[in-house]
KESE-730964 format. One line per 5 residues: number of its first residue (from 1); for each residue x, y, z of C-alpha. Coordinates in steps of 0.25 Angstrom, whole numbers, plus 5000, padded with zeros to 4 digits. Each point is the difference from the previous one (the first is absolute). Last residue first. Example, Ala and Ser with C-alpha at 12.3 -4.5 7.8 and 13.67 -1.06 7.14 Angstrom:
// residues 2
2	5055:4996:5029 | 4994:4986:5002
This chain:
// residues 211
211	5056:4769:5055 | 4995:5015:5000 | 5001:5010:5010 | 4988:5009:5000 | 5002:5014:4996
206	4993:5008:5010 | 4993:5012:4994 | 4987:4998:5000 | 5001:4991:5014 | 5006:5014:5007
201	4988:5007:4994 | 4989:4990:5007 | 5009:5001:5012 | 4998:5014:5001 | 4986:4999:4995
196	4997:4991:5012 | 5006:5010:5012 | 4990:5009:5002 | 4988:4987:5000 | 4990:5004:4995
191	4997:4986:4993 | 5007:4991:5009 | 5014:4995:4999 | 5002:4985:4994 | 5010:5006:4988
186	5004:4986:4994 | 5014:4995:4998 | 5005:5012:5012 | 5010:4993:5007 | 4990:4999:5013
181	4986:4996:4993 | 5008:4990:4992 | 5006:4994:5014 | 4989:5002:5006 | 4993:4990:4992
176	5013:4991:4998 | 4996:5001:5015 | 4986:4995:4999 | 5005:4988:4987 | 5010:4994:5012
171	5013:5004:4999 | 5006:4994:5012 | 5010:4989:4995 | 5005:5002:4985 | 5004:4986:4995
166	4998:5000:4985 | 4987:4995:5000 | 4996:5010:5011 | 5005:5010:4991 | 4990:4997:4988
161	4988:4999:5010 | 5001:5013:5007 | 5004:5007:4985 | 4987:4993:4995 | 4992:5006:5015
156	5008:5015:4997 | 4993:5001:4985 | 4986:4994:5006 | 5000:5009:5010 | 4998:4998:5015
151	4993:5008:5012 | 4991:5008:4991 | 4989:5004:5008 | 5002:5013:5005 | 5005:5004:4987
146	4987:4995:4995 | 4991:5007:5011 | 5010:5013:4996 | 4995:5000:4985 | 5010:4994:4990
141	5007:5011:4990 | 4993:4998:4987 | 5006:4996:4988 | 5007:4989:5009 | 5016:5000:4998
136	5005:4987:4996 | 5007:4992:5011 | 5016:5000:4999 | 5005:4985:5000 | 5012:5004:4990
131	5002:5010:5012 | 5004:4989:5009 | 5012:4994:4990 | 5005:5013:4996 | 5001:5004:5013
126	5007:4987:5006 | 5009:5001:4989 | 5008:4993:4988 | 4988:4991:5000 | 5008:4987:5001
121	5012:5004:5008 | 4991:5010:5007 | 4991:4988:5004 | 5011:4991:5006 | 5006:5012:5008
116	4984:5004:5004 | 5000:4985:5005 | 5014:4999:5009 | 4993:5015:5007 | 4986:4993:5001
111	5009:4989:5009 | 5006:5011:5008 | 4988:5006:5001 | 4991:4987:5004 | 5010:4998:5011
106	4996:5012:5006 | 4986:4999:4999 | 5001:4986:5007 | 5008:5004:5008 | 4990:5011:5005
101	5008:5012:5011 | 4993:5012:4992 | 5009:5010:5002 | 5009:5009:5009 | 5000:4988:5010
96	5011:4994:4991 | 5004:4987:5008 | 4993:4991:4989 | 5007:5008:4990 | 5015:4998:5006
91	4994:4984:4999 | 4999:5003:4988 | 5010:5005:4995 | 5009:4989:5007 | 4991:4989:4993
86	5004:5007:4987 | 4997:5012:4989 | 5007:4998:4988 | 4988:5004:4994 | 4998:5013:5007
81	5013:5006:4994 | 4995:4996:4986 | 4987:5008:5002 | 5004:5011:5006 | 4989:5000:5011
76	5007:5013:5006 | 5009:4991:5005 | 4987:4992:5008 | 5003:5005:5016 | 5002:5015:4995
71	4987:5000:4990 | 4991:4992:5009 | 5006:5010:5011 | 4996:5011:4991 | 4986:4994:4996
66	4995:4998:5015 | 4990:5010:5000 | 4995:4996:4986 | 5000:4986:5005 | 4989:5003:5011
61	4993:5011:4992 | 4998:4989:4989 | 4994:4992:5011 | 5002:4986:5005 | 4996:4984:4996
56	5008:5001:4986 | 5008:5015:5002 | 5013:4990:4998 | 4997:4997:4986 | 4995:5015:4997
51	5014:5003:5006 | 5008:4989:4991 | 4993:5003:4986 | 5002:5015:5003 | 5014:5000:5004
46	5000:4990:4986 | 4995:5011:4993 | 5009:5011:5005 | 5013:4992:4995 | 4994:4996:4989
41	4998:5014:4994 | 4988:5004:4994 | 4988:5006:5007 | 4988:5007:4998 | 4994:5009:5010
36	4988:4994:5007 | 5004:5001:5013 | 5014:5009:5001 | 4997:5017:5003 | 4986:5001:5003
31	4996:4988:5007 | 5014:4997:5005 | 5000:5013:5007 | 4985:4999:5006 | 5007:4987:5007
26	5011:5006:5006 | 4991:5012:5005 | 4988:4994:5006 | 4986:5005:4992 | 4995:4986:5000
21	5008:4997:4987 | 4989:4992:4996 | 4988:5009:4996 | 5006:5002:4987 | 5002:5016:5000
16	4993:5012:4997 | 5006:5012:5003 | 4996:5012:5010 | 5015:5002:5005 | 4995:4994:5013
11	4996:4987:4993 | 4988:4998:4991 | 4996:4983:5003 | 4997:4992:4987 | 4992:4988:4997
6	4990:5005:4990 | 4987:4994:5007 | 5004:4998:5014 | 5006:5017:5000 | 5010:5002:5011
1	5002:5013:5007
């Protein structure tokens, strides 16, 4: 049953969760075990950076679904291998019906994989150059209605901004929101959540990359 007010659902095990896993299986997995949970390596950032980019217009559950063909069509989204990405990949990508046939999107991966080479040779990482834009912890966990309400932060609009400039394609400041949210640079799940500590002690311990 879900509660308005606090925004969690008790599942079957009799634990509160956020509301949004919906109680299907694949999503209630990434709840628990990925969302939220801080991450490091480039590689997994910029599968982030690319899936939230393609889940513009659709649903998380749509990309989630899709992730292992994302992962098989994309070379695991090893950044250097993506960026020599060219008109044959893709076309092969336009013809993929295993994910989300958008050349626009596409392209925009191959060109974000050209851009995150650029930035590593500047910030030495993609992970030391997004965590340097990690948001401050509240002193208070934020209430569900904010949590609700939050669709960008101000942290994830700046790093929107700076990678536009430097010729990122689809990272608008709402998916450099999810992005955060995702990769664990702010711990976005409710209060009584069964999972939130967890991420709260994985954050404690994670040593963030520095430049």
């Amino acid at each position: 049953m879900t509660d308005v007010d606090d925004g969690l659902v008790t599942g079957a095990d009799g634990k509160p969760r956020c509301f949004w896993h919906g109680g299907l299986a694949d999503y209630l997995a990434y709840h628990d075990e990925e969302w939220g949970r801080p991450i490091a390596d480039d590689t997994r950032l910029f599968e982030k950076i690319c899936l939230e980019g393609f889940q513009s217009g659709l649903s998380w559950l749509t990309i989630l679904r899709k992730r292992e063909n994302f992962r098989a069509a994309f070379a695991g989204f090893d950044i250097a291998t993506v960026a020599r990405f060219g008109d044959g990949d893709v076309a092969r990508l336009l013809a993929d019906p295993g994910i989300v046939r958008h050349r626009g999107k596409i392209e925009a991966a191959i060109n974000n994989a050209r851009c995150a080479e650029r930035l590593i040779e500047e910030e030495g990482s993609l992970g030391a150059f997004l965590w340097s834009y990690e948001p401050q912890e509240p002193k208070e966990p934020l209430d569900a209605t904010t949590l609700r309400a939050r669709t960008v932060l101000p942290e994830a609009a700046a790093v929107s901004k700076l990678l536009k400039k430097k010729g990122w394609r689809f990272v608008g400041p709402t998916t450099m929101t999810a992005l955060f949210q995702a990769a664990g640079l702010v711990n976005d799940h409710f209060v009584g959540c069964v999972v939130r500590a967890e991420v709260d002690a994985a954050r404690a311990a994670f040593e963030r990359p520095r430049r």
